[in-house]
C-alpha positions in Angstrom: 91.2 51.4 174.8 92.4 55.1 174.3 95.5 56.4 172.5 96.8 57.4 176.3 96.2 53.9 177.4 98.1 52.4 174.8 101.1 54.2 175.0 101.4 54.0 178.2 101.6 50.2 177.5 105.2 50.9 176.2 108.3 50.8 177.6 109.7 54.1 176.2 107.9 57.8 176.2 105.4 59.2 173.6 104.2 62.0 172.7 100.1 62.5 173.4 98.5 62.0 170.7 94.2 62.5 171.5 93.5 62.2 168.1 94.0 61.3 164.1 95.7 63.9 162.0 94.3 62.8 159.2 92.3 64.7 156.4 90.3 63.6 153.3 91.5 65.1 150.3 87.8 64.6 148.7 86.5 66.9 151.6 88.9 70.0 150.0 88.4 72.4 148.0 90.5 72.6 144.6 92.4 76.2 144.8 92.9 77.2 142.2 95.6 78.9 140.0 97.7 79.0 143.5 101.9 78.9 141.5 100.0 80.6 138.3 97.4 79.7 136.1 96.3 76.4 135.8 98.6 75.1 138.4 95.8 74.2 141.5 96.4 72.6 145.1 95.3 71.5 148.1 97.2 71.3 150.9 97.8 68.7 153.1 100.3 69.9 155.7 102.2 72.8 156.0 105.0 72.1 159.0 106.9 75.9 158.5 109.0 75.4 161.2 110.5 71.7 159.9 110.0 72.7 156.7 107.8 70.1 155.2 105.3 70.5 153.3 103.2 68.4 151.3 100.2 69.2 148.4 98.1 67.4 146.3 98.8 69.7 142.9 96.8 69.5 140.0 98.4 70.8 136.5 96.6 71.4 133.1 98.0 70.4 130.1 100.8 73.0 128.9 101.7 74.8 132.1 105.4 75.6 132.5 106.8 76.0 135.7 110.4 78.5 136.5 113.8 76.3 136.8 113.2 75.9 140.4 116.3 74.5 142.9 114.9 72.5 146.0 117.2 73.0 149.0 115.3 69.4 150.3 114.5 66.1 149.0 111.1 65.7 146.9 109.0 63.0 146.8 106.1 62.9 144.1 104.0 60.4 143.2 101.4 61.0 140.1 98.2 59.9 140.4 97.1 60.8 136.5 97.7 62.6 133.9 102.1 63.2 132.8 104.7 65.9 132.8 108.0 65.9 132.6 110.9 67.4 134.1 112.1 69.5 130.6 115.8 68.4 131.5 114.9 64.8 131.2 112.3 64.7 128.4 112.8 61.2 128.0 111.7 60.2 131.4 107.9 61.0 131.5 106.1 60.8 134.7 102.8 59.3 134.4 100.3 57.3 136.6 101.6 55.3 139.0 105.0 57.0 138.7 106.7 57.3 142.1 109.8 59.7 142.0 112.5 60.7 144.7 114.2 64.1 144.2 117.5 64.8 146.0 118.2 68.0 148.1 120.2 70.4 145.3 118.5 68.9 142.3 117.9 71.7 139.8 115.2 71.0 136.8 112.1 72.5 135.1 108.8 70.8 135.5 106.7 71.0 132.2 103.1 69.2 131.5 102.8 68.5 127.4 100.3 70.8 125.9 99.1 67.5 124.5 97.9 66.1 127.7 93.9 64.7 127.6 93.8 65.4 130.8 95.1 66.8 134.0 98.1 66.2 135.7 97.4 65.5 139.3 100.7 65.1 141.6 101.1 64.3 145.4 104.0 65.9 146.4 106.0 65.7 149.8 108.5 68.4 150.2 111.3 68.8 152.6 113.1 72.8 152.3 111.6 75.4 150.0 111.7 75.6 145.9 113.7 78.2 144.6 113.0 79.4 141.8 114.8 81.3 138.5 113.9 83.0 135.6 115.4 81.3 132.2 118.1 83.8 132.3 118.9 82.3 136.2 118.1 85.5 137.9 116.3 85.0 141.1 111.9 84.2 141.0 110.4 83.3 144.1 110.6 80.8 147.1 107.8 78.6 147.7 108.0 77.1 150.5 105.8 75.3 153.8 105.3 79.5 155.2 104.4 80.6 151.4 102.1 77.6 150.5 100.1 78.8 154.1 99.9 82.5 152.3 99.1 81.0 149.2 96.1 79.1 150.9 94.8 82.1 151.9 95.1 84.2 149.6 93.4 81.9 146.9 90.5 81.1 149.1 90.0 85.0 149.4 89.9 84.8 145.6 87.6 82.4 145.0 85.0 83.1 147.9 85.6 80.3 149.5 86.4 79.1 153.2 90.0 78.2 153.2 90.6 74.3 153.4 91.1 72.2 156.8 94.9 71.4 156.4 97.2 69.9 159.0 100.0 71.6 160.5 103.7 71.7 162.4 104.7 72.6 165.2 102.6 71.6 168.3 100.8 68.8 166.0 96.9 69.6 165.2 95.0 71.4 162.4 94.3 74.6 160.8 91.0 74.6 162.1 89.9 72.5 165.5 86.8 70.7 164.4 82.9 72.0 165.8 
């Protein structure tokens, strides 16, 4: 039976859908030092014009991101490593930890200098980050439109063909498959 065959099963409309949107992380090339250095991704899906986006970001031990404002809600779950939110030092995220971050939260995410290991994240974002300096004047925006630079941009860098991600919009890929 076919996706079309299916839906047309139900009593209420759908949109086609002729495929998966699915991709395998394991298939994707780390790129690196995409926010600054050692701060990696790989990017999942970029939606710019909903604004979500989400990344599988990998962090070294002692990187210090800007205070950063998200205009969206956050989710991030942490698949190894910790880091902390400096704001909340008592609350370390580690493996396993699953946290929910509420549009207008403001906070500093920080990975201890005494980490073993990596800190790799999944992260599903809804909005942009905005970002400060410690003296709170403006930094940057990241957002779903800047991530799609970013991806770019560090696959130019490192040689490398940029990653098969999935996008917004009119639902598909980066890339349509040979």
């Amino acid at each position: 039976m076919t996706a079309v065959e299916t839906a047309q099963k139900v009593p209420v409309l759908s949109l086609p859908q002729t495929e998966l949107l699915t991709v395998n992380v394991n298939d994707m090339p780390l790129l690196l030092d995409g926010l600054t250095e050692g701060a990696h991704f790989k990017p999942l899906l970029l939606d710019p014009e909903i604004g979500i986006w989400s990344v599988l970001a990998t962090f070294a031990p002692g990187i210090d991101l800007p205070i950063h404002l998200h205009t969206g809600s956050v989710h991030a779950y942490t698949l190894s490593g910790n880091w902390i939110y400096a704001e909340y030092p008592d609350q370390p995220q580690t493996a396993g930890s699953y946290l929910y971050e509420p549009a207008s939260s403001v906070h500093t995410l920080a990975v201890p200098a005494s980490n073993t290991e990596d800190s790799v994240i999944l992260f599903i974002i809804s909005g942009a980050n905005v970002s400060f300096t410690d003296d709170g004047q403006f930094h940057s925006v990241l957002d779903a439109v800047t991530v799609q630079h970013l991806v770019t941009q560090c696959a130019e860098k490192q040689g490398i063909e940029e990653p098969n991600y999935l996008v917004g919009g009119f639902a598909g890929f980066s890339k349509k498959a040979k």
